[in-house]
Short mmCIF file of the C-alpha atoms (twelve columns), coordinates in Angstrom:
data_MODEL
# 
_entry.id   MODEL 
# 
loop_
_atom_site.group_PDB 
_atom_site.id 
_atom_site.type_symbol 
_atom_site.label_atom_id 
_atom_site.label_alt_id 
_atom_site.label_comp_id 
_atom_site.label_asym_id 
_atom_site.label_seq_id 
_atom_site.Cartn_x 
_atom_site.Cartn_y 
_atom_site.Cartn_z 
_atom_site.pdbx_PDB_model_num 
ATOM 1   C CA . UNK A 1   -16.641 15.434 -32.009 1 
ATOM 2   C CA . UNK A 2   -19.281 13.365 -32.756 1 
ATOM 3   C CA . UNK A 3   -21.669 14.034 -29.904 1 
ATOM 4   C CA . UNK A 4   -20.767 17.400 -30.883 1 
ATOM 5   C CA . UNK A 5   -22.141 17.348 -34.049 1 
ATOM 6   C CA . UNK A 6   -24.921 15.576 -32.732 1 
ATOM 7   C CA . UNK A 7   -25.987 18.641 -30.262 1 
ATOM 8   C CA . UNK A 8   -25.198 21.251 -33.266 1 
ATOM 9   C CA . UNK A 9   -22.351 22.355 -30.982 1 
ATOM 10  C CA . UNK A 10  -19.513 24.240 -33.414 1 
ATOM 11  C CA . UNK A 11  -16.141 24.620 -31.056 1 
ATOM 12  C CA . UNK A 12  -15.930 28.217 -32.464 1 
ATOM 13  C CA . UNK A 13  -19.665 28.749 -30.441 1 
ATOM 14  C CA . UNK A 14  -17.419 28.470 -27.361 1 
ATOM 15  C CA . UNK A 15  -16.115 31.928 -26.045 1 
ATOM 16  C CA . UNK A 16  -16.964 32.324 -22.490 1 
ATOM 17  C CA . UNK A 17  -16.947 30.936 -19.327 1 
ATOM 18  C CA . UNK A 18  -21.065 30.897 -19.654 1 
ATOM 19  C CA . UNK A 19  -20.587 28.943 -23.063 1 
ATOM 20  C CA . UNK A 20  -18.858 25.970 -21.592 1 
ATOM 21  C CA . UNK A 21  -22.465 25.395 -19.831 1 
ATOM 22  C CA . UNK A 22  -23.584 23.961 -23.561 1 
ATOM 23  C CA . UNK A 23  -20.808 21.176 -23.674 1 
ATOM 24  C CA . UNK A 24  -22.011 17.945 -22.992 1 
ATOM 25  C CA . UNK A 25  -21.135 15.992 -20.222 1 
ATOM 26  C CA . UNK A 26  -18.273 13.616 -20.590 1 
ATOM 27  C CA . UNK A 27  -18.580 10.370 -18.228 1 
ATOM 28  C CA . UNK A 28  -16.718 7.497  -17.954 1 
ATOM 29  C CA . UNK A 29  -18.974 5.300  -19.676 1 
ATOM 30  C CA . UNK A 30  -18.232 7.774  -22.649 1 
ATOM 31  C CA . UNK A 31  -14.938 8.324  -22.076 1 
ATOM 32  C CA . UNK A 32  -14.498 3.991  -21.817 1 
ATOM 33  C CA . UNK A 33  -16.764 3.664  -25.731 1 
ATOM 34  C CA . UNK A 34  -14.713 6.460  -27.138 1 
ATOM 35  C CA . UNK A 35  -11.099 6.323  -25.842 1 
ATOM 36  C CA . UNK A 36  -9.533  6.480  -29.508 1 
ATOM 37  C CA . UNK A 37  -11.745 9.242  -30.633 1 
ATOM 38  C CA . UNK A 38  -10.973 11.162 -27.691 1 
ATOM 39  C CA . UNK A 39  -6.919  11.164 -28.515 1 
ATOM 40  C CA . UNK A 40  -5.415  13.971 -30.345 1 
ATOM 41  C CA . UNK A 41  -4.678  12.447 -33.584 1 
ATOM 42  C CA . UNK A 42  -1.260  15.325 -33.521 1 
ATOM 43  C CA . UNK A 43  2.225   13.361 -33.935 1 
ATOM 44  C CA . UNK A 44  2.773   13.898 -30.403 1 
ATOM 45  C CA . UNK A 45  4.607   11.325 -28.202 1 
ATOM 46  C CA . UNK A 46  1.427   9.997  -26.230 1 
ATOM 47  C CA . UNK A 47  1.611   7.892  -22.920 1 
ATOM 48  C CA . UNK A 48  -0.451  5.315  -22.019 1 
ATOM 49  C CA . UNK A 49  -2.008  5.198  -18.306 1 
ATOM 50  C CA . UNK A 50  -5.469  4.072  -16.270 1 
ATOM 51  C CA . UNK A 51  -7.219  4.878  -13.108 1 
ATOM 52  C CA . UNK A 52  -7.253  2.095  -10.776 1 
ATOM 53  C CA . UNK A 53  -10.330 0.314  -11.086 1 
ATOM 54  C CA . UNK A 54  -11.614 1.429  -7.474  1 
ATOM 55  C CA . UNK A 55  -15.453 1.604  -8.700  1 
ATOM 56  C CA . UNK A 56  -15.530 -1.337 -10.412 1 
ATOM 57  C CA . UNK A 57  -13.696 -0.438 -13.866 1 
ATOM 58  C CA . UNK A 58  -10.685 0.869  -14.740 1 
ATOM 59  C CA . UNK A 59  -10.444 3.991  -17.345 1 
ATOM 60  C CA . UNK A 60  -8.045  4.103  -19.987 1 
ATOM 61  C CA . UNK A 61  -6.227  6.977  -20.949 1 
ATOM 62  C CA . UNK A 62  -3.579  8.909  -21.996 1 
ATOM 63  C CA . UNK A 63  -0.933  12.161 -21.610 1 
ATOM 64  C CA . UNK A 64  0.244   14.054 -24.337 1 
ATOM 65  C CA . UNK A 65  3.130   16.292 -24.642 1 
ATOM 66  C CA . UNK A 66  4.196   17.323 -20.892 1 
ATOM 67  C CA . UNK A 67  1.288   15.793 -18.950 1 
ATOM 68  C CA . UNK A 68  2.884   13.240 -17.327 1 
ATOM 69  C CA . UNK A 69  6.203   15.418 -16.724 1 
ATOM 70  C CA . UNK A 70  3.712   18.231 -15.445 1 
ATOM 71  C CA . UNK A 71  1.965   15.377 -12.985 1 
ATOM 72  C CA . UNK A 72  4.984   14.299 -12.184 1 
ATOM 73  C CA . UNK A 73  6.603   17.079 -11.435 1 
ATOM 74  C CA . UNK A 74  3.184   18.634 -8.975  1 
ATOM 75  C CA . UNK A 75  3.515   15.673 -6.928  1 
ATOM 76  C CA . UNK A 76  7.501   16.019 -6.080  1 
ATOM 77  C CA . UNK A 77  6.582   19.400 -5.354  1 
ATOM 78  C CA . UNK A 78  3.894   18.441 -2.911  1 
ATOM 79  C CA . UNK A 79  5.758   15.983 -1.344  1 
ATOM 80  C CA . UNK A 80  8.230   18.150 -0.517  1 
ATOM 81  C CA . UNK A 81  5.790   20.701 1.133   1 
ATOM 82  C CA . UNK A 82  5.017   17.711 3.126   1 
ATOM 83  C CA . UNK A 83  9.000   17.467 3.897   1 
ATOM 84  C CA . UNK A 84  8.850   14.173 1.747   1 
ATOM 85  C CA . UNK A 85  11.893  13.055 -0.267  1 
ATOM 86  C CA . UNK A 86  12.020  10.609 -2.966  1 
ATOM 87  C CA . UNK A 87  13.325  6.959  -1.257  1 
ATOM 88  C CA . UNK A 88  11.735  8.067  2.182   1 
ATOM 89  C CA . UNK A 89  9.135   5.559  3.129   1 
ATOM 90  C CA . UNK A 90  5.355   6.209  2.885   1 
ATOM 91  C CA . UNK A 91  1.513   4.472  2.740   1 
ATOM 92  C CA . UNK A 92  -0.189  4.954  -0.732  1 
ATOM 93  C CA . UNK A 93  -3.694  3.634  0.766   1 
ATOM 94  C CA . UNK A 94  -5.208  3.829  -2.928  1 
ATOM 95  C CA . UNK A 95  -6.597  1.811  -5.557  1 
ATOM 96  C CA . UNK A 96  -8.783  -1.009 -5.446  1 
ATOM 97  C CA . UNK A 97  -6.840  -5.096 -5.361  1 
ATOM 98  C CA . UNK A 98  -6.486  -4.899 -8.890  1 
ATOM 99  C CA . UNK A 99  -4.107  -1.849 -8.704  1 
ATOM 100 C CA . UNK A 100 -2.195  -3.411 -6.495  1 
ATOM 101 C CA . UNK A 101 -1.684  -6.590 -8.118  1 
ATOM 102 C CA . UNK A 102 -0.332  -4.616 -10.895 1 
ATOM 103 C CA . UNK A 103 2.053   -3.037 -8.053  1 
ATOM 104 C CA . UNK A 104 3.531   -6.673 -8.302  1 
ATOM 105 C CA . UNK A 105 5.067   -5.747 -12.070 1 
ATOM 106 C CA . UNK A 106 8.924   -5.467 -11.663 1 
ATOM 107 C CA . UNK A 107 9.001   -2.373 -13.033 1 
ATOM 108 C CA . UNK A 108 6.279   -0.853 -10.269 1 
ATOM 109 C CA . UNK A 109 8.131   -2.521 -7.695  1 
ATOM 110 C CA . UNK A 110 11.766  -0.865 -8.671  1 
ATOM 111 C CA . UNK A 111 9.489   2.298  -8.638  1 
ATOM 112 C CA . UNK A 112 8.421   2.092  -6.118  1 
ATOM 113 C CA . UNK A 113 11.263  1.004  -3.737  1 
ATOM 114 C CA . UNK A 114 12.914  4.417  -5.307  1 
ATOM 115 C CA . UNK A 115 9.847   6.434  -4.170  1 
ATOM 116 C CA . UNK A 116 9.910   4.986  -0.694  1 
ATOM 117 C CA . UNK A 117 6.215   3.715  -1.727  1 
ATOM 118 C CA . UNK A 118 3.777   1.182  -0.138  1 
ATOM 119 C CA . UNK A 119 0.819   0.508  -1.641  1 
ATOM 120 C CA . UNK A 120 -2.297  -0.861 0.595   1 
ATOM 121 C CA . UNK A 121 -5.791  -1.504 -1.486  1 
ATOM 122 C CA . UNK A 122 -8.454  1.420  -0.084  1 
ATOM 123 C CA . UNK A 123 -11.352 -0.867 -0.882  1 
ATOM 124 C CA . UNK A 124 -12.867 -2.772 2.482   1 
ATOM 125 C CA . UNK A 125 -11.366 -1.641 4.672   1 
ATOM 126 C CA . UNK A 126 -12.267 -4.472 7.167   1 
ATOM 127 C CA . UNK A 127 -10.257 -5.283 10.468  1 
ATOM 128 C CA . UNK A 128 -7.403  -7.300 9.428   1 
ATOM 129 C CA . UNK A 129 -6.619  -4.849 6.632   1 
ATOM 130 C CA . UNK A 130 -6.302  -1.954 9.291   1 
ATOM 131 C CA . UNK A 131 -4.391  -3.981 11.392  1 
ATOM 132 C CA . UNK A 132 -1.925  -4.834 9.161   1 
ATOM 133 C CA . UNK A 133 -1.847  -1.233 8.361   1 
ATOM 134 C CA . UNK A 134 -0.996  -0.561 11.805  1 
ATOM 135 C CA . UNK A 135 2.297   -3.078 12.010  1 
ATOM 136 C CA . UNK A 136 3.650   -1.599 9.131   1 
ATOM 137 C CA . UNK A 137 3.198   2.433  10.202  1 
ATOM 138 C CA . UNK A 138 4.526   1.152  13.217  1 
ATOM 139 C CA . UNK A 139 7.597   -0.872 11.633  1 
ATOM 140 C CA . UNK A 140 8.233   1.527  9.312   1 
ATOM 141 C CA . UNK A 141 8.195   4.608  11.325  1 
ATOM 142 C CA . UNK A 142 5.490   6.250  8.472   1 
ATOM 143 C CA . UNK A 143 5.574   10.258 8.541   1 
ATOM 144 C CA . UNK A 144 3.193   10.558 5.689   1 
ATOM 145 C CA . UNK A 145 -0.116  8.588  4.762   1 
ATOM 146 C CA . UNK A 146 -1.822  9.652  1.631   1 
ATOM 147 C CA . UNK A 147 -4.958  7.592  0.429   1 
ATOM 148 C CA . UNK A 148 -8.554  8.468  0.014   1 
ATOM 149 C CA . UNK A 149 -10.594 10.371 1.821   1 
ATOM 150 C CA . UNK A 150 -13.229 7.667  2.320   1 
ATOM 151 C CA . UNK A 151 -10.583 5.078  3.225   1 
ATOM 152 C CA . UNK A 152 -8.448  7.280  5.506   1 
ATOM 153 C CA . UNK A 153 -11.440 8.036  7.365   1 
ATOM 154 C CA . UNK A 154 -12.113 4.500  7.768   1 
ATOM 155 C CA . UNK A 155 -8.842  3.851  8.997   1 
ATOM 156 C CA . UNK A 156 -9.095  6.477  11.562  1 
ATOM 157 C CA . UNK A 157 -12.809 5.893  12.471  1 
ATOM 158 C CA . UNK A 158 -11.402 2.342  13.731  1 
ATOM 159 C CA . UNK A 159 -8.486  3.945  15.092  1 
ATOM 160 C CA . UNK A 160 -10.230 5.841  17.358  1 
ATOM 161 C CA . UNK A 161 -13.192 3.678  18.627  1 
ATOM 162 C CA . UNK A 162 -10.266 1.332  19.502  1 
ATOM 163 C CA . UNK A 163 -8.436  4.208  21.229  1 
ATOM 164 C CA . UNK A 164 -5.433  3.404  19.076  1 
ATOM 165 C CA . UNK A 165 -3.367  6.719  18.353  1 
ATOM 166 C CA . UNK A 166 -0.214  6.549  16.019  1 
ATOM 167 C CA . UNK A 167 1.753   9.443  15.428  1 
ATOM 168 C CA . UNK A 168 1.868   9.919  11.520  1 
ATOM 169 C CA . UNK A 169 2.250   14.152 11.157  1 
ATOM 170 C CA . UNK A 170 1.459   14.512 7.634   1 
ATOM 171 C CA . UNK A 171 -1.464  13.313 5.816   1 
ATOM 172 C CA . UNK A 172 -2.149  13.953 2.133   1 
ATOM 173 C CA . UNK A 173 -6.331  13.386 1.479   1 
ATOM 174 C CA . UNK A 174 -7.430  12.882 -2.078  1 
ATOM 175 C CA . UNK A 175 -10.236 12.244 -4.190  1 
ATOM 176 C CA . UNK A 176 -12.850 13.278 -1.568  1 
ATOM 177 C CA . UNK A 177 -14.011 16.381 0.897   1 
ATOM 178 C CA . UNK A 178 -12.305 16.774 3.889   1 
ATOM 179 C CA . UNK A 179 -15.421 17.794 6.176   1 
ATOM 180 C CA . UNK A 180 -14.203 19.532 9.524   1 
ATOM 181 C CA . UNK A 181 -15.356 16.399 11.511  1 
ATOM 182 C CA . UNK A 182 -13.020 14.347 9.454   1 
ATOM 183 C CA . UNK A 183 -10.098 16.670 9.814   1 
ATOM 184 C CA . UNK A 184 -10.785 16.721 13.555  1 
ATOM 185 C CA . UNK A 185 -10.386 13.002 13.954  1 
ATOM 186 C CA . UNK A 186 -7.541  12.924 11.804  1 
ATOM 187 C CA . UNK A 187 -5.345  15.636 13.925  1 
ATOM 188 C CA . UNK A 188 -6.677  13.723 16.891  1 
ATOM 189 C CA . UNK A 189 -5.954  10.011 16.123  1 
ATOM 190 C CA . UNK A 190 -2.620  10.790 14.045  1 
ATOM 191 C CA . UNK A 191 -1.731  13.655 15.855  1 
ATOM 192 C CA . UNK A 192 -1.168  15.058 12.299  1 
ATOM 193 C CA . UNK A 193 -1.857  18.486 10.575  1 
# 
């Protein structure tokens, strides 16, 4: 509201598609200085949550109302597209070490066993990382990796200079483009779709 005010911006000036052009940008760093200003100040049951810290900082914030049911309820749904059912075992490659000390909490552990999750830290990806990666697809029998982009395609870049193939059919990318080279190694070192 404030940096509203500042830029002369009244909500009611925003109508159109074409009008959303005049809102400011909202970064992190803004987002980090302004987290309480930023919450709906509505009696509405609000959860607390944060991103992982992966570059360098993790960002506060929250869910209001049904957001977190919503979230929740999109990724069942896409796990099931990727014939995934809750307590069947998968590789979260995500978050930076921080998030997955966290992971340590009994809480995200119970969780976690019930979603079948295993968490492995996205950041370096150096060689002992990926090879401990590799044991536990292997042990584990994974059917579904999900992770970043950048990290996934690290993984496989290794994979594949090493001529290592592992059969893992489903994949779930996120927070990055999937370029056609990187799909293209992926099908061809996980033999996945």
């Amino acid at each position: 509201k404030e940096l509203m005010n500042k830029l002369k911006i009244d909500p009611k000036d925003i109508r159109t598609i074409e009008d959303l052009k005049k809102l400011p940008i909202l970064t992190k760093t803004l987002i980090r200085h302004n987290t309480d200003n930023l919450v709906t100040k509505l009696d509405i049951k609000k959860i607390k949550n944060k991103t992982s810290g992966s570059t360098g900082y993790p960002m506060r914030f929250f869910y209001g109302g049904y957001g977190y049911s919503n979230q929740l309820a999109l990724i069942l749904r896409n796990y099931e597209w990727c014939n995934l059912r809750l307590g069947n075992k998968y590789i979260m490659l995500w978050g930076s070490s921080l998030d997955i000390k966290s992971q340590e909490k009994i809480y995200h552990k119970i969780k976690n066993y019930f979603w079948g999750r295993i968490y492995f830290p996205a950041e370096d990806m150096n060689e002992d990382r990926i090879n401990k990666l590799i044991i536990t697809i292997k042990k584990n029998k994974i059917k579904v990796l999900e992770g970043y982009v950048s990290a996934l395609y690290s993984f496989c870049k290794y994979l594949d200079k090493n001529k290592i193939k592992i059969n893992v059919p489903m994949l779930i990318p996120a927070a990055g483009v999937v370029y056609n080279s990187y799909r293209k190694l992926f099908k061809k070192v996980l033999s996945c779709e």
